[in-house]
VOTIGU-423670 format. One record per residue (C-alpha): x, y, z; residue number from 0; chain. Coordinates in Angstrom, 3 decimals, m for minus. Each point is the difference from the previous one (the first is absolute). Layout:
# residues N
ATOM, X, Y, Z, timi, drendo
ATOM, X, Y, Z, NUM, A
...
END
This chain:
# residues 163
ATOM, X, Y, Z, timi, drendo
ATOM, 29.944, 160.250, 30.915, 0, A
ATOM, m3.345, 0.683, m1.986, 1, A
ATOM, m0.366, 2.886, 2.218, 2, A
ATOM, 2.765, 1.819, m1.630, 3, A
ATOM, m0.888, m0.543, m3.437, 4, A
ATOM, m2.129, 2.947, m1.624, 5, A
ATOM, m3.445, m1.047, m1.150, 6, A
ATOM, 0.970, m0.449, m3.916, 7, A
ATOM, 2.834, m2.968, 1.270, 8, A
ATOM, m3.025, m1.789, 1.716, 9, A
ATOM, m2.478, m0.244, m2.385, 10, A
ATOM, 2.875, m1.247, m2.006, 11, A
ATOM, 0.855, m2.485, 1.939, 12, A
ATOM, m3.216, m0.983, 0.546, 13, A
ATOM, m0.480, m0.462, m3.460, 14, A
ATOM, 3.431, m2.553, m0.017, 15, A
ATOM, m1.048, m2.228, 3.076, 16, A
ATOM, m3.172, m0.540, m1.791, 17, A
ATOM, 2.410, m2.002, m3.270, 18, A
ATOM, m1.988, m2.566, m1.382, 19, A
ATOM, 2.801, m2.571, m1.025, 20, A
ATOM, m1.682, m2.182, m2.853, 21, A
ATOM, 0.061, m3.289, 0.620, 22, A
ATOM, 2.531, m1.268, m2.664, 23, A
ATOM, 3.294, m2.063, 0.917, 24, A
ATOM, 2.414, 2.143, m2.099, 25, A
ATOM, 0.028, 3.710, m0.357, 26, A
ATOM, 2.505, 1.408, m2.261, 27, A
ATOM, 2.201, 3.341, 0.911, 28, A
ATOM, m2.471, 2.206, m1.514, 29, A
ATOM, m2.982, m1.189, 1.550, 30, A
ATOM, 1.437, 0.071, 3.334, 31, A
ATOM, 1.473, 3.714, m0.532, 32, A
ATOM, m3.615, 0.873, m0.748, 33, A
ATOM, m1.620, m1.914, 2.898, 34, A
ATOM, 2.445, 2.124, 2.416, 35, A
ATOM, 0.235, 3.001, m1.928, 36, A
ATOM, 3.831, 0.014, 0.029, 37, A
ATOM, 2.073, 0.206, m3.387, 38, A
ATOM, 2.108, m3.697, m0.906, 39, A
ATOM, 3.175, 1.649, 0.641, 40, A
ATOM, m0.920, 0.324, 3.576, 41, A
ATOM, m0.887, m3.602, 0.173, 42, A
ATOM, 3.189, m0.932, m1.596, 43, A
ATOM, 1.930, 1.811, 2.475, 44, A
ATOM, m2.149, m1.613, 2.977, 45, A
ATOM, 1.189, m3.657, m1.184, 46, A
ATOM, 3.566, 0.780, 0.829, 47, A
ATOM, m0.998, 2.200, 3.813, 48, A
ATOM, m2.816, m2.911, 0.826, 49, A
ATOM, 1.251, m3.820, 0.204, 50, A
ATOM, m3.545, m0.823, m0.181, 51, A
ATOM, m0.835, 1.379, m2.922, 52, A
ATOM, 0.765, m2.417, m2.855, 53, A
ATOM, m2.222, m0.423, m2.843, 54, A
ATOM, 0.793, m2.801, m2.489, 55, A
ATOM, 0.716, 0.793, m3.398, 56, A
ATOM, m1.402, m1.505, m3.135, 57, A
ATOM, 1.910, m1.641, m2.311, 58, A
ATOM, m0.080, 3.257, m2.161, 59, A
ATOM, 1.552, 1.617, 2.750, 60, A
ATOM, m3.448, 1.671, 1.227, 61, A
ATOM, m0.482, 0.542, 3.901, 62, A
ATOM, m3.251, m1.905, 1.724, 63, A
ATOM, m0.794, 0.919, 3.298, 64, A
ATOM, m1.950, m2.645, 2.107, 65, A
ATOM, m2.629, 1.286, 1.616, 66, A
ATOM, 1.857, m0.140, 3.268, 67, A
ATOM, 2.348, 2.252, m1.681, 68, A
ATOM, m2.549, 2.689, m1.054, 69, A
ATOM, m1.161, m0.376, 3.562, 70, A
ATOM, 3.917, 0.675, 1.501, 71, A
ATOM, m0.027, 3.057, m2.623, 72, A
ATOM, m3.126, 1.343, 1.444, 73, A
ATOM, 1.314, m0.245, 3.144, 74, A
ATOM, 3.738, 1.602, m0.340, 75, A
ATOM, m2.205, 2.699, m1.715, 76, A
ATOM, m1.849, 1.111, 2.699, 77, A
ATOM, 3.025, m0.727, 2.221, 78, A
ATOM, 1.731, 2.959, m2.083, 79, A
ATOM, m2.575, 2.255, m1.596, 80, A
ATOM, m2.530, m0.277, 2.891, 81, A
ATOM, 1.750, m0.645, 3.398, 82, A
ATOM, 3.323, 1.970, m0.864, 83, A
ATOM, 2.394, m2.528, 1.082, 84, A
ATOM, 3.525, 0.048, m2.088, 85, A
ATOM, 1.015, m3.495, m2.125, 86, A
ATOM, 1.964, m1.158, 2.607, 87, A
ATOM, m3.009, 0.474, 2.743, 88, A
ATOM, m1.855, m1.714, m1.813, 89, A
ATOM, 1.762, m2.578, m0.989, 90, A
ATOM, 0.520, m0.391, 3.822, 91, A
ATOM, m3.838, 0.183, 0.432, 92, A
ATOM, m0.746, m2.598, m2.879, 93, A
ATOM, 2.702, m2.477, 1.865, 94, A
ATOM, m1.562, 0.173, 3.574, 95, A
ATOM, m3.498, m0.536, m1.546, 96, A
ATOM, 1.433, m3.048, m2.139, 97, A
ATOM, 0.962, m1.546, 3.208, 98, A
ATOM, m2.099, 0.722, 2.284, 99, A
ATOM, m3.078, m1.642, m3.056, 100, A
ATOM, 1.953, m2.947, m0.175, 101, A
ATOM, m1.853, m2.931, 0.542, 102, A
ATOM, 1.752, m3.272, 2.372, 103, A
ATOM, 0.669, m1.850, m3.495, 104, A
ATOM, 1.565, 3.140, m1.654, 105, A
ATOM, 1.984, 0.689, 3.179, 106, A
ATOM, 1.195, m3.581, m0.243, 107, A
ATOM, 1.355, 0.356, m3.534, 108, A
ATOM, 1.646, 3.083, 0.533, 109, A
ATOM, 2.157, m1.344, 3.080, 110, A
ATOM, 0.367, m2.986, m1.808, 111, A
ATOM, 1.283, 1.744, m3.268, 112, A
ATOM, 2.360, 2.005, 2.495, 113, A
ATOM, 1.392, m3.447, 1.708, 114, A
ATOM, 1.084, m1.441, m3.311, 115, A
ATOM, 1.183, 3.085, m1.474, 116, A
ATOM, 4.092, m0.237, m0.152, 117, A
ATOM, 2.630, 2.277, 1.695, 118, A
ATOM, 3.303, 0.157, m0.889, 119, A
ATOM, 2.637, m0.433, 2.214, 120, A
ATOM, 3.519, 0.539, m1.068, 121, A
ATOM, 3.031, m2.157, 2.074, 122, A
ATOM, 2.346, 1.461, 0.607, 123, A
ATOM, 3.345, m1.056, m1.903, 124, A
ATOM, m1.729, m2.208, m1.952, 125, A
ATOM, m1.312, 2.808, m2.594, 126, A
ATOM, m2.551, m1.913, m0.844, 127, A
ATOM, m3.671, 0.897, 1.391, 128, A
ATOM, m2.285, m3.069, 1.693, 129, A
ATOM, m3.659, m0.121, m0.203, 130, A
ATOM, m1.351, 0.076, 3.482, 131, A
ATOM, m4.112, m0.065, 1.344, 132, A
ATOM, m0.345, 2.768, 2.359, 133, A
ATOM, m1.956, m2.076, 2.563, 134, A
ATOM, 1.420, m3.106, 2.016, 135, A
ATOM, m0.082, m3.554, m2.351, 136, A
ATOM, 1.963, m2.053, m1.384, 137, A
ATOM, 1.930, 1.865, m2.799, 138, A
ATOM, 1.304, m2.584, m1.524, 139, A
ATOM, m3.028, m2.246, m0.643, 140, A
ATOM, m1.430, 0.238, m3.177, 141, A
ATOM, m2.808, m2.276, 0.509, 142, A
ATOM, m0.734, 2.897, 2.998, 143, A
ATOM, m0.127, 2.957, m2.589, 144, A
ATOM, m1.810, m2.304, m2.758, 145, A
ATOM, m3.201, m0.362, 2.900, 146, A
ATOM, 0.111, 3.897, 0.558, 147, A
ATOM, m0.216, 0.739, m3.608, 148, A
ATOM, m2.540, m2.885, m0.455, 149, A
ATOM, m2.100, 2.081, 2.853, 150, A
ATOM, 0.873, 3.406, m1.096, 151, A
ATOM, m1.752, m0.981, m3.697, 152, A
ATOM, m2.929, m1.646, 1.498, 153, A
ATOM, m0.860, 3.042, 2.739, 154, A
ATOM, 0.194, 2.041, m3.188, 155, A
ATOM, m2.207, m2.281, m2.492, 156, A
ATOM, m2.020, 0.731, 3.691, 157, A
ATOM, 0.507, 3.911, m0.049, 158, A
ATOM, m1.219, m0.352, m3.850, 159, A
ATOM, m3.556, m1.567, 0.931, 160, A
ATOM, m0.274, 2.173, 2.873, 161, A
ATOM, 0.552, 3.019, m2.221, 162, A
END
């Protein structure tokens, strides 16, 4: 797609994939609109399209970015701005790389976080809704669920160190 960008778009993105990110572990809104040359607003609004995307706040209510964040800003940047693809395309494009990065431990957590996670089932003529696991176990074992959460927080506290 460079190809079809005129000669002024290159040299500015040239300029972008050369970013220094300082190394810092929080970066506040303004900082991070400055690193990627977009204005907050825009940032704001990418919160709510990118699941990804979540900065902390402070406890005066302040954004701060992570670096990984900065990072996932840069990179929906030049998804948009650079490569032309829509928000939805490249939300798409940010999911398939997120998977296909994952590591075996991160992979783990995820399907693990997706066994334990609840459906709802609703009986009918009861009116009343049952909590179900959407995989084959015991459903009414509590000491079952207990060891899956158990797992589910230690491949996590795993994930963390890995991260």
């Amino acid at each position: 797609m460079v190809e079809a960008m005129s000669t002024a778009k290159r040299k500015r993105a040239k300029v972008r994939a050369d970013v220094v990110i300082p190394e810092k572990i929080y970066f506040r809104i303004g900082e991070v609109s400055e690193l990627a040359e977009l204005p907050t607003y825009v940032l704001r609004f990418w919160e709510t399209e990118f699941a990804q995307l979540k900065p902390t706040k402070s406890s005066t209510g302040q954004r701060m970015y992570r670096r990984k964040d900065v990072e996932y800003v840069m990179r929906i940047r030049k998804l948009l701005y650079e490569d032309g693809f829509t928000i939805a395309g490249a939300r798409e494009k940010l999911r398939e790389e997120m998977h296909a990065s994952r590591t075996p431990a991160q992979a783990l957590v995820a399907a693990s976080h997706h066994a334990v996670k609840k459906e709802v089932v609703i009986t009918p003529g009861s009116g009343s809704s049952q909590a179900t696991l959407p995989f084959l176990a015991p459903v009414n074992s509590s000491h079952t669920r207990e060891e899956l959460r158990r797992i589910q927080q230690q491949l996590r506290k795993v994930l963390d160190l890995l991260s």
